[in-house]
N, C-alpha and C positions, 0 to 999 in steps of 0.2 A: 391523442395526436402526438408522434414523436416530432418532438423540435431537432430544427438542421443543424449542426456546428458549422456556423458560418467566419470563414476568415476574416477580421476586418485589417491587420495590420501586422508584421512581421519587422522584424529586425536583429541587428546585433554585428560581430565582426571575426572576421576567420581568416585564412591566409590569401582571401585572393580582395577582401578590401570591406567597405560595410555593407552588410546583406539588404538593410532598406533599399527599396526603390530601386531593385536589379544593379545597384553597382559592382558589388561582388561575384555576382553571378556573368556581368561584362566584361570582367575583367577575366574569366574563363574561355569566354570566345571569343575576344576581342577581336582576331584577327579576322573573323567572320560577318561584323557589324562594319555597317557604312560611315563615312569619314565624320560624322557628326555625331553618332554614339560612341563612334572611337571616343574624339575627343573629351565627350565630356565624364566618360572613364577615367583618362587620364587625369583631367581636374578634378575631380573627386580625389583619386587617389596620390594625388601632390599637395591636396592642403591636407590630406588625413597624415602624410607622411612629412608635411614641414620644408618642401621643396616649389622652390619658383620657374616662373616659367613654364609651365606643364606643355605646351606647344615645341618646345627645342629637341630636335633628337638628343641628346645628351640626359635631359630630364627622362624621356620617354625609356630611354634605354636603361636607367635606374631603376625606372619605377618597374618596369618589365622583371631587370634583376634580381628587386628586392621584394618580391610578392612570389604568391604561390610556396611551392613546393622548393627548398634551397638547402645551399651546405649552412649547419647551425650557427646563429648568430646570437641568439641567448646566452649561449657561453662557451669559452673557446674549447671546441671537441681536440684539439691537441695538444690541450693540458687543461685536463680534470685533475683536481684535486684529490689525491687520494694518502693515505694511512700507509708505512712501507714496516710492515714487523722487521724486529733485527736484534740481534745479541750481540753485548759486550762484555768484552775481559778485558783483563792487563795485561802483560807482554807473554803470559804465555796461560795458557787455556786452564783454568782452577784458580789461579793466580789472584792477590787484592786488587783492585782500583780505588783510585781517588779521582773527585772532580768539585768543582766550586759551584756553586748557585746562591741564590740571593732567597733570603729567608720567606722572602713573601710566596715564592712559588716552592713551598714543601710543603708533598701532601698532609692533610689532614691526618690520615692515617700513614705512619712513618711504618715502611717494613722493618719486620723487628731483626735480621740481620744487618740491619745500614748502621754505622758508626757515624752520630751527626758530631763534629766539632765546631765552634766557634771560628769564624774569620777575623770577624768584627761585627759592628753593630748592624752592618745588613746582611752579611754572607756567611755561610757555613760550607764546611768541606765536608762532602760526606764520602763515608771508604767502602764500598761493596767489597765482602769478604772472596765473592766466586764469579759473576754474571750478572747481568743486566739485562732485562728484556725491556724492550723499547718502543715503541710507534713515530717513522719517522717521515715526516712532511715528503710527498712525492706530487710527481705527477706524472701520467699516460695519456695515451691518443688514443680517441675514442675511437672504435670499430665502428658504428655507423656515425657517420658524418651528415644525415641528412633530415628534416622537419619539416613541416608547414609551421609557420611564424605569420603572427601578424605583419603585415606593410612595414619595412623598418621607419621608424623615425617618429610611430604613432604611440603613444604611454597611455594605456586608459583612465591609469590611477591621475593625468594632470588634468582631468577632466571632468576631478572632483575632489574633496579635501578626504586623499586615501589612509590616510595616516598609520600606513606599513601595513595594509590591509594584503593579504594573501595575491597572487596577480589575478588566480581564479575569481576573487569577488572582486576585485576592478574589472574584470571583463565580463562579469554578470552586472556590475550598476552600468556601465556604458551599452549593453544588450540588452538591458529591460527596459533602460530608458527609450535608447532608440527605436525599439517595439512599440512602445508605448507613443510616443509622438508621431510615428508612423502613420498612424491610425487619424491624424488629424482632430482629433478628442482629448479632452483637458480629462485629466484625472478627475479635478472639482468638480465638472460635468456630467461624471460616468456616476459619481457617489449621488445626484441629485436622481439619478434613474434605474437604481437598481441596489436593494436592502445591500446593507451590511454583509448577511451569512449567502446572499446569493454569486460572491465573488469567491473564487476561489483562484490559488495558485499552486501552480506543481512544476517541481523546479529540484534542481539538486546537481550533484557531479556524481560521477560511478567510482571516483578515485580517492577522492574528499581534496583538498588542497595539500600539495606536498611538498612547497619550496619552503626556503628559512621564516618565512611567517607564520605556516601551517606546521605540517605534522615534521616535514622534515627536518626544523628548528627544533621543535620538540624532542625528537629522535636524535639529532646531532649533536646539538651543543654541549650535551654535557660531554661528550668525546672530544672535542674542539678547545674545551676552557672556557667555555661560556654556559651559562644559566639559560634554562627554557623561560620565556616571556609567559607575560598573562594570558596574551591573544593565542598562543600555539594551540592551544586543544580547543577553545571553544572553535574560530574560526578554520580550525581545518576537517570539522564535520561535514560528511557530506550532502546533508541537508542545506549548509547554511547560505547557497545562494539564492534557498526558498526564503529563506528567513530574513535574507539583506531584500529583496522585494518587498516583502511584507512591509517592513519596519521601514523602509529608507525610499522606495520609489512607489508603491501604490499606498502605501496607508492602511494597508487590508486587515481587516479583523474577520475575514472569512475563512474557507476551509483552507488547508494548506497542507503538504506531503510531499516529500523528494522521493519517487519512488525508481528505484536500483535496478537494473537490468543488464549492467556491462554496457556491451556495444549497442546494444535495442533500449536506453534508457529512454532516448528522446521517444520512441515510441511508446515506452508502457508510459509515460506520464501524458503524451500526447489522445491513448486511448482514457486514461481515470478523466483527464477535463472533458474530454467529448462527451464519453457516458452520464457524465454528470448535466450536460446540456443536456440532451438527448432526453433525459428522466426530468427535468426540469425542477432537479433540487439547485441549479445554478444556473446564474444566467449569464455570467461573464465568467471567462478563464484567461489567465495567461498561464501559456505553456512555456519552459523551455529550459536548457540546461549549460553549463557552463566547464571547462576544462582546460587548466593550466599544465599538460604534463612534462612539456619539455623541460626535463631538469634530468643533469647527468644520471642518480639512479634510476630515478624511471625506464631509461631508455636502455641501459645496463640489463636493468632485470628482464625485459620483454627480449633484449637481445638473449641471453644464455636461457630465455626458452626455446631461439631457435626460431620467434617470431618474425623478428627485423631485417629487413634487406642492409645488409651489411656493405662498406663500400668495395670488400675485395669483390663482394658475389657480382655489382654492379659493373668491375673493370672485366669482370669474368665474360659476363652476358655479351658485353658491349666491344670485347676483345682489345682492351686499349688498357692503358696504363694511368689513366687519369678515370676518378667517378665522374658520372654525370648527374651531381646530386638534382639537378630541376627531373628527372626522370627516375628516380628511386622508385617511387609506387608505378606498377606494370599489371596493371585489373586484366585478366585471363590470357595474360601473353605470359612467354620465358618470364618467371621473377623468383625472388627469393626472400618479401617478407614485406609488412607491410609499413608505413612511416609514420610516424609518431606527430600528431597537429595539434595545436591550443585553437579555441571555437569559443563563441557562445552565442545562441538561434534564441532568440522568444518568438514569440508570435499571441497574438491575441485571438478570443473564440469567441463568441456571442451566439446566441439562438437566433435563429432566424426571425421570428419577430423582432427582437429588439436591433435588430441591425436595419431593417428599415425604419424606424421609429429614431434611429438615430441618424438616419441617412449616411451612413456609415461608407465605409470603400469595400466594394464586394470582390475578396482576391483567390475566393474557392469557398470548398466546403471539406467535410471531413466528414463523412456517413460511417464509417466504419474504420477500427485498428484491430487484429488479430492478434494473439499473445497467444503459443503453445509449447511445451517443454520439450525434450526428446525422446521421453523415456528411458528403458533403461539403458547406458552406453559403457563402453569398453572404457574410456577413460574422462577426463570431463572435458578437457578442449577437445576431441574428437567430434566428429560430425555426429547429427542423429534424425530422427524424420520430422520435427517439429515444426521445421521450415515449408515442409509439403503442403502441413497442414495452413501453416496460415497464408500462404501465398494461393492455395486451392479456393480458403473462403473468403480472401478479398477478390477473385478474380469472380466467384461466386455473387457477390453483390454486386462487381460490377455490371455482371450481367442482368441482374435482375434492375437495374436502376436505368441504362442504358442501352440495353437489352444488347442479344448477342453478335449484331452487327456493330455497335458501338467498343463492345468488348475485342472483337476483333481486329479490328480496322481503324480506332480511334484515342488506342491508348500505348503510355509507351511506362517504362520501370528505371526505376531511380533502383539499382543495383547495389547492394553492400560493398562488394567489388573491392576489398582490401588488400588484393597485388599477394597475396599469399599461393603458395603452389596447393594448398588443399581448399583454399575457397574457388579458385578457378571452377575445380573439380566438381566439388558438391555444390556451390551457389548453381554452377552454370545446369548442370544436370537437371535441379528445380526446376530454374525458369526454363527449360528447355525441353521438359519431361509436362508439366501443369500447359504450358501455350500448343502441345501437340492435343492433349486431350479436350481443352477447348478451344480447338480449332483454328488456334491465331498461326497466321505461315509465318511471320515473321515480327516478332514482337521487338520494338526498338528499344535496345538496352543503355543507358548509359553510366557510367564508373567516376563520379567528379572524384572520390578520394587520389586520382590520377591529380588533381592541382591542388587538394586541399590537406592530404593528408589526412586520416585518420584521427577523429577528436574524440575518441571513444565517446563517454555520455553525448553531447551534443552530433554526433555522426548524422541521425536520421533527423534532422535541423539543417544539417546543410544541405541535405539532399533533398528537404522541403522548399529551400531559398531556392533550391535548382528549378527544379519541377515550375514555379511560381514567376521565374525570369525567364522558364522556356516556352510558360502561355503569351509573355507577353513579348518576347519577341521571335516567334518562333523557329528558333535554333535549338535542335539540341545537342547539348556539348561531346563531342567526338571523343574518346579514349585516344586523343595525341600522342602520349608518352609510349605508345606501343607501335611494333611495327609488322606485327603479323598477331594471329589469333594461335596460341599453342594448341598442341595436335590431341592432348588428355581434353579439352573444352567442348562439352556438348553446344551445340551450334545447329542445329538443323532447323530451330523455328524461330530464334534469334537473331537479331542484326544488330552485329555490335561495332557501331561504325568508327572506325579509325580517324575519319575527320570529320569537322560538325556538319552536321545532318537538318537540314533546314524541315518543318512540319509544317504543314498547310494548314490553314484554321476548322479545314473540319475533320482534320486529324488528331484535335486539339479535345477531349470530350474528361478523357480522366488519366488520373495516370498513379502508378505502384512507388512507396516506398519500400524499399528489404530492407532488414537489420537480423542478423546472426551471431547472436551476440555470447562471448566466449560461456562456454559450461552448459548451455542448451537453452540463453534466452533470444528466444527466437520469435521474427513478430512484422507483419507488413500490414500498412497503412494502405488505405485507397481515399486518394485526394479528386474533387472532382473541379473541372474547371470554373473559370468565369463566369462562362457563357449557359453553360451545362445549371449551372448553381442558379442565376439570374431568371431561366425556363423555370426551375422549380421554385423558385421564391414567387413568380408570376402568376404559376398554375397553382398554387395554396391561397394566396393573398388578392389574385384579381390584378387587373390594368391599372384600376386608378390608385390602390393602395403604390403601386408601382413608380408610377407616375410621380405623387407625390413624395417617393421615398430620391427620387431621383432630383427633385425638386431641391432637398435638406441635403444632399449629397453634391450637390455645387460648392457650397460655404464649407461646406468639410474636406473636401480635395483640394480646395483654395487652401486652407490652411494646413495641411499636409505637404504641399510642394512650398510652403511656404519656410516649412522647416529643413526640406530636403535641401534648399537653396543655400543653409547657412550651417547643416549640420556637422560637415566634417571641417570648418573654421575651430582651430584650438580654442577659442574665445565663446563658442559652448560649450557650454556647461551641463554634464547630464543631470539628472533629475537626482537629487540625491539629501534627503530633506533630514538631518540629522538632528534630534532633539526638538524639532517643530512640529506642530498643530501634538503634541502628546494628551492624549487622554490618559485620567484618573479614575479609579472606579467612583468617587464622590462624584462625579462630573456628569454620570450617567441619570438617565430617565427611567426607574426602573417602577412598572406594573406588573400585577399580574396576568397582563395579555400581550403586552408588548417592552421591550428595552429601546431607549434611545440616546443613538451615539453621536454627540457631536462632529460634525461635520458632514453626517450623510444627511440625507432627507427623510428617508424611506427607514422604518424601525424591524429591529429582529422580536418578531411574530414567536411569542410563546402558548399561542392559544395551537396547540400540535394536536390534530386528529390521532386516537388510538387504532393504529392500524390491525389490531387483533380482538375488533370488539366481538367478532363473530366468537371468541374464543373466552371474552370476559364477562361477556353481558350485559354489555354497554350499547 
C-alpha cells in the first residue's frame, strides 16, 4: 500500500504578509475578497507590521504601500556602498609625496618603497617615492530599484533571541515555527506518535545566506577593516536552515538534507519528503526553504547577467519618466527581467494514516513531484526540454487519479512565471504545447511572482501557499501587474487571466506547481485538493475511521485558529528552543534491538530486516 502525503499545516512569511491561514495569499487579491476578509487582512498585516488602527484609510493605504512587490527598502538603492580605485602623486606625475597617519592604522606589511618617519608618539609621516594606488569610499545608484520585501515594520529576528543570526535563519525560525503551529499539534505531541528516525526534515536555501552575518561578512570584511566573525561560514551554509529546525524548533534527530535545485529547490526537497512518505520509511516531514537575497551584490550580479528588470527598462515599457517599482515583475507581458524577493514556506506532510489518527487539518495531498534535467544545452541558463518532461508526467498522474475529465475541466497551474522575456517564451509554449495534447481548451494559469517576487529556493512554497488560499477561497489570483498578453506567448489552450478569476468548487479538484530552475533544474508538482484528498482518505480507510478522525479534528482546529488569533501580535514568540531538552549520548537507552531517546515515546528500531537475503542466505 503506498501511503498519501497528506498536508496537515503550512506556514511562514514573503512579501505579501504570513502565509498561515491564507493571509498572505489575501493580501494578493484583496481587492477581490468581501468587506469582512478584506478586513481581517488588513489586521493581520498592521499587527505583523506594528501599525494601529488597521480600519483608517491612511493605515490601509500603508499597509497596501508597504507589502508586495516595491521600490527597495532594505537598503537605500541610491547609495550603495561601493570601493572607488584611484591613484596618487605629488604635484606633478613621478613626483614624492608625503601624508600623516596615526601608527595604529599601518599595514602590517609596510611597502618596501614607503619612507615611515616619526611624527610623534602616535603618528608617522610616511613619503611615497612615485604613486599611490588607493580604494576610495564611494557610493552609486542602483540600476534596479525594485524587490519583494517582507511588510515593512516586521523583524523576524524580534521574535526570538536572533543574536546576529543571518536574516535568512530568522526567517526560517519564524517559518518553521509558524508551519509548525499551524497544524494545531504540539511538537511534544507529534514525538509521543511517531519514532525518532520516522521524522524527517528537508530544508536549505539555493544561495546559502549572504548578508554581513553570512558569507558576505565573511567575504567583505577583510576589504572593510574588519575581521570575519565565528558565525560567517558555519551559518551561511546552505543547508543550515535545515539544521536551525532540527536543533532549535522540532528537536528532530531524524533524517535531514537541504537538497539544491536553484529556482525548483522548493520542489526537489518537496519531492525527497513525499517519497519518503509514500515508501513509508517516514512518517512525518517538514518541508520548506528559506531566502534572504535582497542585498546590494546579490542584485548587482543577477543584473549584469541581463537577468533583472531594471528601472530604466520599466520607464521604457511604461513610457513615463518615473518606475513603477509595485509593477517590475510583468509574467508573459512586455518585461525585461525578473525581481529579486526574501521568502520562507514550510509546510508539514504526514501519511495518511497518521493524519487521521491525529485528527489532523486535511489542507491537500501531494501524490507526486517530477524532477528532469535538460540534457544536453547550448549554454546552461538557456532553455532545454526537461520542463516537457515533467509537466507531461504530473498532468499524466493527474489523469490517472482524477481521470481525464478532472484533468481537463478541474485543474488550474501555479506558473514559474518569472517576468523574464525568455521564460514567457518557453514556460508558456510548455503549458501550452502538453494542455493541447491532453486535451485541456483552456488551462487557468496563474504568475503570483507578479506580487511576490521571485525567492528563488522557496519560489515553489509560495506558489504552494497560493494554490492552498485559492481552494479555500476560490479566487485565483489574476496577473495584475500586466496589461496585455505579449505577442511571442503561446496562448491557445491557456487562460491567463489579467484579473482575478473566481473558480467554482467543482473546478476546484487539483492543481500544477512549475519550477525552471536556472542550469536545467526543472520540476512540477501535482497538489490535490481538499475535497479530492478527503474522497480518497474515505475510500481507503472507510466512513467511520472518517467519522471519528473528524471527531479529534474539532480539538485540533480549535487550537489552530487559536493561535492564528495571536500569531502576528510582536509578543509571540516563535518556537525557538536554544540549549533546551539537549540530549547526551550517556542519556540514551541503548539495546541491541532498540535505542531510546528521551523525550519521544516511540524508540529507533535496530532490529533492520536484511533486504538482500535472497543474495546472502539469510
Amino acid at each position: 500500500m503506498t501511503r498519501l502525503p497528506v498536508i496537515i499545516g503550512f506556514g511562514g512569511i514573503n512579501p505579501a504578509g504570513r502565509a498561515s491561514f491564507h493571509h498572505a495569499y489575501r493580501r494578493m487579491v484583496i481587492d477581490a475578497l468581501d468587506s469582512a476578509a478584506q478586513t481581517r487582512t488588513y489586521e493581520s498585516l498592521a499587527r505583523l507590521m506594528g501599525l494601529a488602527d488597521p480600519g483608517t484609510d491612511a493605515t490601509r493605504s500603508r499597509i497596501r504601500d508597504h507589502t508586495l512587490i516595491r521600490k527597495i527598502e532594505l537598503f537605500d538603492p541610491d547609495r550603495v556602498y561601493v570601493h572607488r580605485s584611484a591613484r596618487l602623486h605629488g604635484d606633478a606625475e613621478g613626483s614624492p609625496f608625503s601624508f600623516v597617519m596615526s601608527r595604529r592604522y599601518l599595514p602590517e606589511s609596510v611597502p618596501p618603497d614607503w619612507e615611515v618617519d616619526v611624527v610623534n608618539d602616535s603618528e608617522v609621516r610616511i613619503t611615497v617615492p612615485d604613486r599611490l594606488e588607493v580604494f576610495l569610499p564611494d557610493n552609486r545608484s542602483s540600476r534596479v530599484g525594485s524587490a519583494g520585501q517582507l511588510p515593512t515594520g516586521f523583524n523576524p529576528g524580534d521574535r526570538y533571541q536572533s543574536r546576529n543570526h543571518p536574516r535568512g535563519l530568522q526567517l526560517t525560525v519564524f517559518g518553521a515555527s509558524d508551519a509548525v503551529r499551524s497544524t494545531g499539534l504540539d511538537v511534544e505531541f507529534l514525538k509521543t506518535k511517531v519514532a525518532p528516525d520516522e521524522i524527517a526534515v528537508y530544508s536549505g536555501s539555493a544561495m546559502g545566506q549572504l548578508d554581513n552575518e553570512g558569507y558576505g561578512g565573511m567575504f567583505q570584511n577583510p576589504l572593510l577593516g574588519r575581521r570575519p566573525t565565528s558565525k560567517n561560514v558555519p551559518l551561511g551554509l546552505n543547508e543550515m536552515p535545515g539544521d536551525f529546525v532540527n536543533a532549535y524548533v522540532l528537536g528532530s534527530a531524524g533524517g535531514t538534507a537541504g537538497i539544491i535545485g536553484a529556482c525548483a529547490t522548493f520542489l526537489y526537497n518537496l519531492r525527497a519528503g513525499c517519497e519518503e512518505i509514500k515508501s513509508g520509511r517516514k512518517r512525518l516531514v517538514l518541508v520548506g526553504n528559506s531566502e534572504a537575497p535582497v542585498v546590494p551584490e546579490v542584485i548587482e550580479g543577477y543584473r549584469t547577467m541581463g537577468a533583472l528588470m531594471e528601472d530604466e527598462q520599466i520607464m521604457s515599457l511604461d513610457g513615463s519618466d518615473t518606475a513603477d517599482h509595485r509593477r517590475a515583475c510583468r509574467p508573459f507581458s512586455s518585461n525585461g527581467g525578473f525581481t529579486v524577493a526574501e521568502s520562507a514556506i514550510y509546510t508539514m506532510i504526514v501519511d495518511d494514516e497518521l493524519a487521521l489518527e491525529l485528527g489532523a487539518r486535511v489542507l491537500g495531498a501531494v501524490p507526486g513531484v517530477f524532477v528532469n534535467a535538460d540534457g544536453f544545452k547550448k549554454s546552461i541558463p538557456g532553455p532545454g526540454i526537461g520542463n516537457y518532461l515533467t509537466v507531461g508526467k504530473a498532468m499524466g498522474l493527474a489523469r490517472s487519479i482524477i481521470g481525464e475529465d478532472g484533468l481537463r475541466k478541474r485543474t488550474h497551474m501555479q506558473a514559474h512565471g518569472t517576468g523574464t522575456p525568455q521564460n514567457r517564451v518557453t514556460e508558456s509554449h510548455i503549458l501550452d504545447e502538453l494542455s493541447r495534447i491532453y486535451g485541456i481548451d483552456r488551462l487557468p494559469v496563474a504568475a503570483i511572482k507578479a506580487y511576490v517576487g521571485h525567492s528563488m529556493a522557496p519560489a515553489g512554497g509560495d506558489q504552494l501557499a497560493a494554490i492552498l488560499g485559492t481552494w479555500a477561497h476560490g479566487i485565483l489570483p489574476g496577473i495584475t501587474t500586466i496589461d496585455h498578453i505579449a505577442e511571442d506567448v503561446h496562448h491557445d489552450h491557456l487562460d491567463l487571466p489579467l484579473t482575478h478569476k473566481p473558480l467554482e468548487k467543482d473546478e476546484q479538484a487539483a492543481a500544477f506547481i512549475n519550477s525552471k530552475g536556472f542550469g536545467g533544474n526543472n520540476a512540477t508538482g501535482l497538489v490535490l485538493s481538499p475535497a479530492i484528498t478527503e474522497q480518497m482518505l474515505e475510500r481507503r480507510w472507510g466512513r467511520e475511521k472518517m467519522l471519528e478522525w473528524r471527531r479529534r479534528n474539532e480539538a485540533v482546529n480549535e487550537k489552530a485558529l487559536a493561535y492564528d488569533a495571536v500569531a502576528d501580535h510582536p509578543d509571540t514568540r516563535a518556537i525557538y528552543q536554544f540549549g533546551e531538552g539537549v540530549v547526551e549520548g550517556e542519556d540514551l537507552e541503548i539495546t541491541t534491538r532498540e535505542i531510546r531517546i528521551p523525550g519521544f515515546e516511540l524508540p529507533v528500531r535496530l532490529d533492520i530486516e536484511n533486504p538482500w537475503s535472497d543474495m546472502t542466505g539469510d
